[in-house]
C-alpha positions as CSV (number, residue, x, y, z in Angstrom):
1,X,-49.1,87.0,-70.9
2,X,-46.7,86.0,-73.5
3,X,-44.0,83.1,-72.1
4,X,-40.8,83.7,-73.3
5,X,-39.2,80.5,-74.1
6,X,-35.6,80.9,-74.2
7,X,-35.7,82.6,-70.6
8,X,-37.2,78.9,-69.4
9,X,-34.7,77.2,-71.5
10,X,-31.7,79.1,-70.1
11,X,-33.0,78.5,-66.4
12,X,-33.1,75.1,-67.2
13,X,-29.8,74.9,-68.4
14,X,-28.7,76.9,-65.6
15,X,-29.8,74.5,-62.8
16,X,-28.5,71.6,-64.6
17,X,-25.1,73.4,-64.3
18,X,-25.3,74.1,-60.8
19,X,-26.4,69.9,-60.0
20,X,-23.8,69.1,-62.0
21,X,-21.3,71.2,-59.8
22,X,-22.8,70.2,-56.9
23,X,-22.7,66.6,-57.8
24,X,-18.8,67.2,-58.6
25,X,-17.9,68.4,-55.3
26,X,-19.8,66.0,-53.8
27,X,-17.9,62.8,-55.7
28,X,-14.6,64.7,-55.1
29,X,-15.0,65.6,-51.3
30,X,-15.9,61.4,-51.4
31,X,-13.1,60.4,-53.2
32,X,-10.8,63.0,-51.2
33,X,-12.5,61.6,-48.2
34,X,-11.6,58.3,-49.6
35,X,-8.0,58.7,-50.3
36,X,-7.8,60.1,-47.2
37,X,-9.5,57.3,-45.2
38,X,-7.4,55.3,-47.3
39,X,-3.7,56.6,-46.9
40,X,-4.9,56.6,-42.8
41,X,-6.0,52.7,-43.1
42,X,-2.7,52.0,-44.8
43,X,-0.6,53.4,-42.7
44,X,-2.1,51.8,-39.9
45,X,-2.2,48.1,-41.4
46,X,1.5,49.1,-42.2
47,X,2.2,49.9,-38.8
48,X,5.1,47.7,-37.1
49,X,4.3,48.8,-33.7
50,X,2.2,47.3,-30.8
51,X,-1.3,49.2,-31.7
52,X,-3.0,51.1,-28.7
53,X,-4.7,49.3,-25.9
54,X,-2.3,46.5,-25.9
55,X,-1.3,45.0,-22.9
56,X,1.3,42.2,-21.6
57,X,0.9,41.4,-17.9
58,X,-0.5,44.5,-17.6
59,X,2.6,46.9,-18.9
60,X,1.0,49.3,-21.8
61,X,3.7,48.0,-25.3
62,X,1.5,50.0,-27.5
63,X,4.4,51.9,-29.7
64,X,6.6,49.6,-29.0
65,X,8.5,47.2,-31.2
66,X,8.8,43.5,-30.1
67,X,12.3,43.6,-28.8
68,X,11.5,46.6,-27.1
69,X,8.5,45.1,-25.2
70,X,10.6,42.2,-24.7
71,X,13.2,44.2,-23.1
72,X,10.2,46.3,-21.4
73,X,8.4,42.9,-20.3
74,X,12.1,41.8,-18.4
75,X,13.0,44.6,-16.8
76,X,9.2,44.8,-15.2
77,X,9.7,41.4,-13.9
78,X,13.2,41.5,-12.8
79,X,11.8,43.8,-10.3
80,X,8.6,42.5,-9.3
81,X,10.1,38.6,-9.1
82,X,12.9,38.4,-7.6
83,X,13.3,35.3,-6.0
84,X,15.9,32.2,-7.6
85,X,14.3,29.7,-5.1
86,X,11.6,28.4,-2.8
87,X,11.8,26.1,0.1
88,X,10.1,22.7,0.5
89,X,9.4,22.1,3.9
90,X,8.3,18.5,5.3
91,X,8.1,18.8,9.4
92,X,11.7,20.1,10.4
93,X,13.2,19.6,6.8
94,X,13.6,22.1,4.7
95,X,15.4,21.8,0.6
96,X,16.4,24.9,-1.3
97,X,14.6,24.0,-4.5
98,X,16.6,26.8,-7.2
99,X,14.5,27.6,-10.0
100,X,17.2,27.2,-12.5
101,X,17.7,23.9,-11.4
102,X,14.6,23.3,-12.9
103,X,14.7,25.6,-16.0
104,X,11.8,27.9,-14.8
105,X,11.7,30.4,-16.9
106,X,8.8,33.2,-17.7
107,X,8.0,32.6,-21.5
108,X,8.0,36.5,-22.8
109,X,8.0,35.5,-26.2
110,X,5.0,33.8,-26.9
111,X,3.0,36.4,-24.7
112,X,5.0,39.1,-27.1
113,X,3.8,37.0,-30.6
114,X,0.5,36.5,-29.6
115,X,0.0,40.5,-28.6
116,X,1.6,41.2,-31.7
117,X,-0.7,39.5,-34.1
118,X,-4.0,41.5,-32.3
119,X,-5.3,43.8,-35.1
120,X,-2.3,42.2,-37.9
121,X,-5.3,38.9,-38.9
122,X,-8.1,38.9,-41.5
123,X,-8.6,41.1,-44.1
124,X,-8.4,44.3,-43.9
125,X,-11.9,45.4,-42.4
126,X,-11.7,43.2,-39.8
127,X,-7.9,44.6,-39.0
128,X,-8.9,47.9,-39.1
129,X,-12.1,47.4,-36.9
130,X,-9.9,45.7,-34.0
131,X,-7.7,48.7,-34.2
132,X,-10.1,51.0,-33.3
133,X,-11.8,48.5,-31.1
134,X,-8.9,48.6,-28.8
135,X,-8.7,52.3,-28.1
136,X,-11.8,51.5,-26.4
137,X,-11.5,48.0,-24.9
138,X,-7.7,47.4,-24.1
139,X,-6.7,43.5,-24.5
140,X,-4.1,42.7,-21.9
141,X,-2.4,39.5,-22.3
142,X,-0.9,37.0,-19.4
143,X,2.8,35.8,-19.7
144,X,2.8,32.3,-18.6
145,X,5.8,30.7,-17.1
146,X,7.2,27.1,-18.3
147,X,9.4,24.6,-16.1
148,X,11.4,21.5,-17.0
149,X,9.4,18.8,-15.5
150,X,11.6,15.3,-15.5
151,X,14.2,18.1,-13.8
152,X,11.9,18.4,-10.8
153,X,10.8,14.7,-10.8
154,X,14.1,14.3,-10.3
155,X,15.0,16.7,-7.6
156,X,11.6,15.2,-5.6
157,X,12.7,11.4,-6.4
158,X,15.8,12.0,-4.0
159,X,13.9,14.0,-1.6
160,X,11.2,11.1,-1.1
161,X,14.0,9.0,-0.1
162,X,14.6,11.0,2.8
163,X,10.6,11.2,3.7
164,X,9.7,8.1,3.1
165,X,9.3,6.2,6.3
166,X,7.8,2.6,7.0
167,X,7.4,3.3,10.6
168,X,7.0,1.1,13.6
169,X,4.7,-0.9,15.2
170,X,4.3,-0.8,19.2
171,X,6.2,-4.0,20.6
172,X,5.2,-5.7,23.0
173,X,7.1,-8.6,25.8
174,X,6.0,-10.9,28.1
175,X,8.3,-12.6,29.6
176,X,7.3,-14.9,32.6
177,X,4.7,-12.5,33.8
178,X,7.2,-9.5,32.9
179,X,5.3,-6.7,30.4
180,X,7.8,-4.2,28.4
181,X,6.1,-2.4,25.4
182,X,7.2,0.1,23.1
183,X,5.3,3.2,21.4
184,X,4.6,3.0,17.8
185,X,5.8,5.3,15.6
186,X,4.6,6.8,12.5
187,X,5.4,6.5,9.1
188,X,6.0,9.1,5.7
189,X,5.3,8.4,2.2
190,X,5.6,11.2,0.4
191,X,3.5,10.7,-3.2
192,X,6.3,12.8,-6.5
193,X,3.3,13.1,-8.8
194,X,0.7,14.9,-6.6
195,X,4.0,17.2,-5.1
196,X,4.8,17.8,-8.5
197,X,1.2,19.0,-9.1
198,X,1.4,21.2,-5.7
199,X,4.5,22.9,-6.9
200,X,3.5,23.4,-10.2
201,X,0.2,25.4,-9.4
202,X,2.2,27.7,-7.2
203,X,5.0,28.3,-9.4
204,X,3.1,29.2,-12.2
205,X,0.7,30.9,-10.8
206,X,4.1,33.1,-9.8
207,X,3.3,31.9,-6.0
208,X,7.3,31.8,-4.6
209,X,6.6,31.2,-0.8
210,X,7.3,28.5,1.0
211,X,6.1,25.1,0.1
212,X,4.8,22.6,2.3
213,X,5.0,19.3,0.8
214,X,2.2,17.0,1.1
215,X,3.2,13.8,2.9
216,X,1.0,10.9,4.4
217,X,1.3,10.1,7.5
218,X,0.9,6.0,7.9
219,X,-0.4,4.8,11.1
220,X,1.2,1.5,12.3
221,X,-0.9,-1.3,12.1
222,X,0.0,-2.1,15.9
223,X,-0.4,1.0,18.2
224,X,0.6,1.7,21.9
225,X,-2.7,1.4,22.6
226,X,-3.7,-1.5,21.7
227,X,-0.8,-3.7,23.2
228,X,-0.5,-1.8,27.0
229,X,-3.5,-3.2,28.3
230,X,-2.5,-6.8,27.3
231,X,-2.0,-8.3,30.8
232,X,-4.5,-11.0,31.2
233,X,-3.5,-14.7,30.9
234,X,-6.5,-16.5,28.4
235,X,-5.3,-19.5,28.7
236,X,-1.8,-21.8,29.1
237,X,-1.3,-25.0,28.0
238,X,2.2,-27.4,28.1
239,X,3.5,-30.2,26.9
240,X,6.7,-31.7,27.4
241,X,9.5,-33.2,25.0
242,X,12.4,-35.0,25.6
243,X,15.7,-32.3,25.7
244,X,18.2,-34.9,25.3
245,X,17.2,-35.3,21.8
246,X,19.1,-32.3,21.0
247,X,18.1,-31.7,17.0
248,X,14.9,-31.9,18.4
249,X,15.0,-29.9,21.4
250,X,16.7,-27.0,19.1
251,X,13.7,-27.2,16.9
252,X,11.4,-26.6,19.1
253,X,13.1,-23.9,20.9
254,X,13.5,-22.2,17.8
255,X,9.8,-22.6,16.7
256,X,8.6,-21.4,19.9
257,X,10.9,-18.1,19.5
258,X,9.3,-17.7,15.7
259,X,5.9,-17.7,17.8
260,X,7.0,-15.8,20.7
261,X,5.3,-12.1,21.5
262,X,3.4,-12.6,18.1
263,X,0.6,-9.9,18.1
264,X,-2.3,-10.8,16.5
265,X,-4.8,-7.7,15.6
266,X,-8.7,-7.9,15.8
267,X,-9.9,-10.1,13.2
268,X,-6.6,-11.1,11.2
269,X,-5.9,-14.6,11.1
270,X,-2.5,-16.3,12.2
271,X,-0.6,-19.4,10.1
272,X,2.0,-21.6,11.8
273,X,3.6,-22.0,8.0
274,X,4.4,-19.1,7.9
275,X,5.5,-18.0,11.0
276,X,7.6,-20.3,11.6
277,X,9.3,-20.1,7.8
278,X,10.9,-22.7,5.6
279,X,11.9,-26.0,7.9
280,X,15.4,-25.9,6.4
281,X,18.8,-25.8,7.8
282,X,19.6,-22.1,6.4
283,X,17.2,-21.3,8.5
284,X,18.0,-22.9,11.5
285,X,16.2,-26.2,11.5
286,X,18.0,-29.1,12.2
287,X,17.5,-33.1,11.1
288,X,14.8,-34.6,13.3
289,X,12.0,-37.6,13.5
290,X,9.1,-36.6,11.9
291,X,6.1,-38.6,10.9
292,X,5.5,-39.6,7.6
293,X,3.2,-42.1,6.1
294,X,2.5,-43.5,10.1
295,X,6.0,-43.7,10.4
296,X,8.8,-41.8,12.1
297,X,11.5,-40.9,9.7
298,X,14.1,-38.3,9.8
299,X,13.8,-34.9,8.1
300,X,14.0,-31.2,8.8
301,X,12.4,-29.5,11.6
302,X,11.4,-32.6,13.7
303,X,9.7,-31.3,16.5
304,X,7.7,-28.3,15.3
305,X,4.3,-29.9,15.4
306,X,5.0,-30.6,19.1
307,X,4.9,-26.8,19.3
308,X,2.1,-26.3,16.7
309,X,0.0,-29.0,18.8
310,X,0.8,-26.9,21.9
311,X,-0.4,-23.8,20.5
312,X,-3.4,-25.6,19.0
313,X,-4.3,-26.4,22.5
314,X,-4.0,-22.6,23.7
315,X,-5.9,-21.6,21.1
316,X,-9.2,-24.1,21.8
317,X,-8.9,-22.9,26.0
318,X,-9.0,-19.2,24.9
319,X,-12.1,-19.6,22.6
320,X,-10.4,-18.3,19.6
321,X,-11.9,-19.9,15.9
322,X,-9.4,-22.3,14.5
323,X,-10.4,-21.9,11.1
324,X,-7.6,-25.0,9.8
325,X,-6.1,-27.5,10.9
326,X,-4.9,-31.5,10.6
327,X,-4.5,-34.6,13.0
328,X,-1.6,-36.4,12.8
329,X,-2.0,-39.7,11.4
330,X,-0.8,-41.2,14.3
331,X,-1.6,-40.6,18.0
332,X,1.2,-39.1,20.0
333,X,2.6,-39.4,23.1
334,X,3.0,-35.8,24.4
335,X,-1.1,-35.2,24.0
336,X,-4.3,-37.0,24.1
337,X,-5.4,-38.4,20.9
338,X,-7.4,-35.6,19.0
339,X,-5.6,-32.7,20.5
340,X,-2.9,-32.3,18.1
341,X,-1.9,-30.4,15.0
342,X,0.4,-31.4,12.2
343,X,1.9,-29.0,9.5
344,X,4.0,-29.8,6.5
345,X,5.4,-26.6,4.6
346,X,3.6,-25.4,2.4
347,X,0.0,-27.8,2.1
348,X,-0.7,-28.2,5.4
349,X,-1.1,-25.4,8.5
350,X,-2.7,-24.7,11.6
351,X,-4.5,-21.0,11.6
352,X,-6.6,-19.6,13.3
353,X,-8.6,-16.1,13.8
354,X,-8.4,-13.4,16.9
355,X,-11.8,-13.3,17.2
356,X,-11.6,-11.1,19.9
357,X,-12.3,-6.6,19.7
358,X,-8.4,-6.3,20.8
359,X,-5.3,-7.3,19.8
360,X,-3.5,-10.5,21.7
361,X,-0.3,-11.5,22.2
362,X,1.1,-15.3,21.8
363,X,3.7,-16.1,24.4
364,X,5.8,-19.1,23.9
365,X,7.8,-20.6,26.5
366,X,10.4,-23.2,26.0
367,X,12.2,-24.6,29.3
368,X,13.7,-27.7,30.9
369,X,12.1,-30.1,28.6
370,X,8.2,-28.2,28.3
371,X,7.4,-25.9,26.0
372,X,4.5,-23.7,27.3
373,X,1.9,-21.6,25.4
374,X,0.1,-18.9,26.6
375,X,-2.7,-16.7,25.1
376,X,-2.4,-12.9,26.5
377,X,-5.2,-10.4,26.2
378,X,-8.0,-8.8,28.2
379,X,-10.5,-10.4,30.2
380,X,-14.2,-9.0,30.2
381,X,-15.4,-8.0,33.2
382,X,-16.9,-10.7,35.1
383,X,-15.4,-13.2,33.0
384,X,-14.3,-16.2,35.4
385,X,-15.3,-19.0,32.8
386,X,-13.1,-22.3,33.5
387,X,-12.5,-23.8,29.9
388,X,-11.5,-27.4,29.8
389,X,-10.9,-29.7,26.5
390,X,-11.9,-33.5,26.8
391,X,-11.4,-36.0,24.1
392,X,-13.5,-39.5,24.1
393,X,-12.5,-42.4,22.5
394,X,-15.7,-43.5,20.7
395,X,-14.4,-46.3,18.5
396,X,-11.1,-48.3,18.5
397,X,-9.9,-50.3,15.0
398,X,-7.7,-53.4,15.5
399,X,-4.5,-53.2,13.5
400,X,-4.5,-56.1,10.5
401,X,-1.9,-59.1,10.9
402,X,2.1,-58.1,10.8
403,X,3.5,-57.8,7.6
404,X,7.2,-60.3,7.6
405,X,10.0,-59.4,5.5
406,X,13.5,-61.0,5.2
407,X,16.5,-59.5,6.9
408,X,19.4,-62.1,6.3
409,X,21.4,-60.4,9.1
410,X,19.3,-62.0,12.0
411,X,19.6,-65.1,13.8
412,X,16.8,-67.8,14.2
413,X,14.0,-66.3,16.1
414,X,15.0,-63.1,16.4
415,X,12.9,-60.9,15.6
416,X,13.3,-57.1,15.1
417,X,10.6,-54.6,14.7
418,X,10.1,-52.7,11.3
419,X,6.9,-50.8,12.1
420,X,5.5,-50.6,15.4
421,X,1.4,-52.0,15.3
422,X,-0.9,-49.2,15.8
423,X,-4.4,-50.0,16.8
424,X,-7.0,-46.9,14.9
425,X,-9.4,-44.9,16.9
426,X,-12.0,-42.8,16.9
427,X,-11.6,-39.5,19.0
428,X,-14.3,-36.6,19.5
429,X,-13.1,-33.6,21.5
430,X,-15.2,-31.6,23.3
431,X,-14.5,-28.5,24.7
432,X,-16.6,-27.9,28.3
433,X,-17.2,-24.9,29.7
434,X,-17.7,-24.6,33.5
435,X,-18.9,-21.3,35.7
436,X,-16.6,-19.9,39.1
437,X,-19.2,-22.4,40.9
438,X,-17.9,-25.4,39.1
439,X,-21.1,-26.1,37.7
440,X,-20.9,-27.0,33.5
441,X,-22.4,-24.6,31.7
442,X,-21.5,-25.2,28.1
443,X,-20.1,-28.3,25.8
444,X,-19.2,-28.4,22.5
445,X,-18.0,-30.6,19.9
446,X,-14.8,-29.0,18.8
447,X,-13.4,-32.3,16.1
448,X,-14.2,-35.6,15.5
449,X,-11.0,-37.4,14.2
450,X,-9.9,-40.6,13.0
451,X,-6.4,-42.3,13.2
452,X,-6.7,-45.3,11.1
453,X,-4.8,-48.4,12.2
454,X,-1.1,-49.0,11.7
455,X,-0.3,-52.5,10.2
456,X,3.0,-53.7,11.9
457,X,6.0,-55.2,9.8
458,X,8.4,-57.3,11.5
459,X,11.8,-58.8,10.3
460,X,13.2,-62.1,10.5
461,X,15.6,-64.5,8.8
462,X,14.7,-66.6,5.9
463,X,14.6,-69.9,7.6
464,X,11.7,-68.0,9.9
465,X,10.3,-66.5,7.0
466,X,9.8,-70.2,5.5
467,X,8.6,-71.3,8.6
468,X,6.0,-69.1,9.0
469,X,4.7,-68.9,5.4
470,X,4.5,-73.0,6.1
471,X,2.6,-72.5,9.0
């Protein structure tokens, strides 16, 4: 068989026509395709409407330009929140707190901005894929709401003054075997930054019910009930003063009011300094003897160690811990030696500690010339314990010779007393314990104290003087 070669060239050629055809439809359906994809992309990166599948607060903007989901967004919530206030309540209080007062306000605009950018970042791939990625997965987007903070500080600053209670301790009188008490009552302190915080959360989270404020409650440090079954007398002492010495007498009528009905809770510990407050006269204290350096001289508040002594005493008979306190440095006349206290404002006190698992109550009791101290709690069952304080002189210290001076006023022999001689001891007290038979059943050293002797200086005339120095 003969091939004819210009029938195999022309097929040739022929099918090299029809790929090239088919190769130019193909690369003009692309670039059509193209163009097409193209003009569509365009037109939707040029797009100044909210794209499909955008949400705010859950109203559909897509289509929507930003002033009309603005006006959209407002009109939604106009409906759905219409309240211009909420109460505060605190127990039977109530305050109108208006929202504009505070400059709440629902912030539309940044919610709106935010939405708006969704699909309009990146380059142009990456718009175009979050496009069509929200037909399919819609993004909704949560107005938030914004207040004016140091507004509502400020609204809650005048509010707490109106809370804000110290309350009251439970009172408590005895007056010569005559109880009266009062009930405590609570306090309120109400705290602006954690109400601030309370309000906050509910306000934003577009919570417009009623608010109750948080407010402590403070418990009074003396209740009802620990004062109403204070009827047992611990112990009593007395000691008695001279009330024609009127400056004196007033002293120690006003010290024992300081002291009077002064509760003293489980474990705290009581000062004399401070209860009884400055010794000076804008405080009621008036000139008096006191002793200073073994001698009586006058100052301010003369008297209220006779008072401090007195409740010293108390304190020892009702088993209490003295935990300070000072001798004088001179025996006195109203108690044995080592039985007193001394105090001087503010270096040296008498305290002591309730040692007790109740409160007590110190009763002071100032009349015709005695000034009594009682010690009021609760006795334990079966407690009949007879408590009695005993001081022993263990040593006594011979004062040295008189000291002479020269007072030109006096005649011969006369003789006039500076400083009155004081012999020193040596005191231990014990405090003795004795059972409802009488019989001792405990003893104890409670202080050992030393008064050191008082050299004596006596005045005479100069011709005595000479006469002695001779001598």
């Amino acid at each position: 068989m003969r091939i004819n070669k210009k029938n195999i060239i022309g097929g040739v050629n022929n099918c090299r026509k029809k790929a090239r055809l088919f190769i130019s439809a193909i690369l003009i359906i692309t670039m059509a395709s193209a163009i097409v994809y193209y003009s569509a992309a365009c037109r939707k990166l040029s797009y100044e409407y909210f794209y499909e599948g955008v949400y705010i607060d859950g109203v559909n903007v897509a289509g929507l330009t930003k002033a009309g989901a603005f006006e959209k967004l407002e009109a939604d919530f106009k409906n759905n929140y219409r309240q211009s206030s909420v109460e505060l309540i605190s127990d039977n209080s109530r305050w109108t707190l208006s929202l504009d007062s505070i400059n709440f306000r629902f912030d539309f605009q940044s919610s709106i901005d935010n939405a708006y950018r969704l699909g309009r970042t990146g380059n142009w791939v990456h718009r175009i894929s979050t496009i069509r990625s929200l037909a399919e997965k819609p993004v909704n987007f949560v107005v938030t709401a914004q207040y004016d903070k140091a507004r509502l500080y400020s609204i809650l600053s005048k509010i707490k003054k109106q809370i804000d209670f110290s309350g009251s301790n439970s009172t408590y009188e005895y007056n010569y075997g005559k109880i009266v008490y009062t009930k405590d009552i609570n306090g309120t302190k109400m705290d602006i930054e954690t109400n601030t915080r309370l309000i906050e959360a509910k306000l934003l989270n577009r919570d417009f019910s009623d608010i109750c404020l948080d407010v402590e409650v403070i418990r009074p440090m003396i209740a009802v009930g620990d004062v109403k079954e204070l009827k047992d007398v611990l112990s009593v002492f007395t000691t008695r003063f001279n009330s024609n010495n009127y400056s004196r007498a007033h002293n120690i009528e006003l010290a024992g009011n300081r002291i009077n009905n002064y509760l003293l809770l489980p474990g705290e510990e009581f000062s004399m300094d401070c209860a009884l407050g400055p010794r000076t006269s804008s405080n009621g204290y008036m000139q008096a003897p006191i002793i200073m350096r073994s001698q009586f001289v006058a100052g301010t508040g003369g008297g209220v160690c006779q008072v401090a002594t007195t409740l010293y005493n108390a304190v020892l008979l009702s088993c209490l811990e003295v935990t300070k306190r000072v001798h004088h440095s001179i025996p006195l006349g109203y108690v044995p030696p080592g039985q007193d206290a001394t105090i001087s404002e503010g270096y040296i006190d008498l305290k002591f500690k309730n040692n007790r698992d109740y409160t007590i109550c110190i009763v002071s009791e100032v009349k015709d010339g005695t000034v009594t101290v009682k010690i009021i709690g609760r006795k334990r069952a079966g407690e009949t314990v007879n408590t009695v304080l005993r001081p022993v002189v263990m040593e006594e210290y011979a004062p040295p010779e008189p000291e002479y001076v020269v007072d030109s006023s006096l005649a011969d022999q006369q003789v006039r007393i500076r400083v009155k001689e004081r012999k020193g001891l040596k005191v231990i007290l014990y405090r003795d314990s004795y059972n409802v038979q009488g019989a001792l059943t405990n003893s104890e050293i409670i202080s050992e104290d030393i008064y050191k002797p008082v050299r004596g200086q006596l005045a005479v005339n100069r011709k005595t003087f000479d006469s002695l120095r001779s001598n």
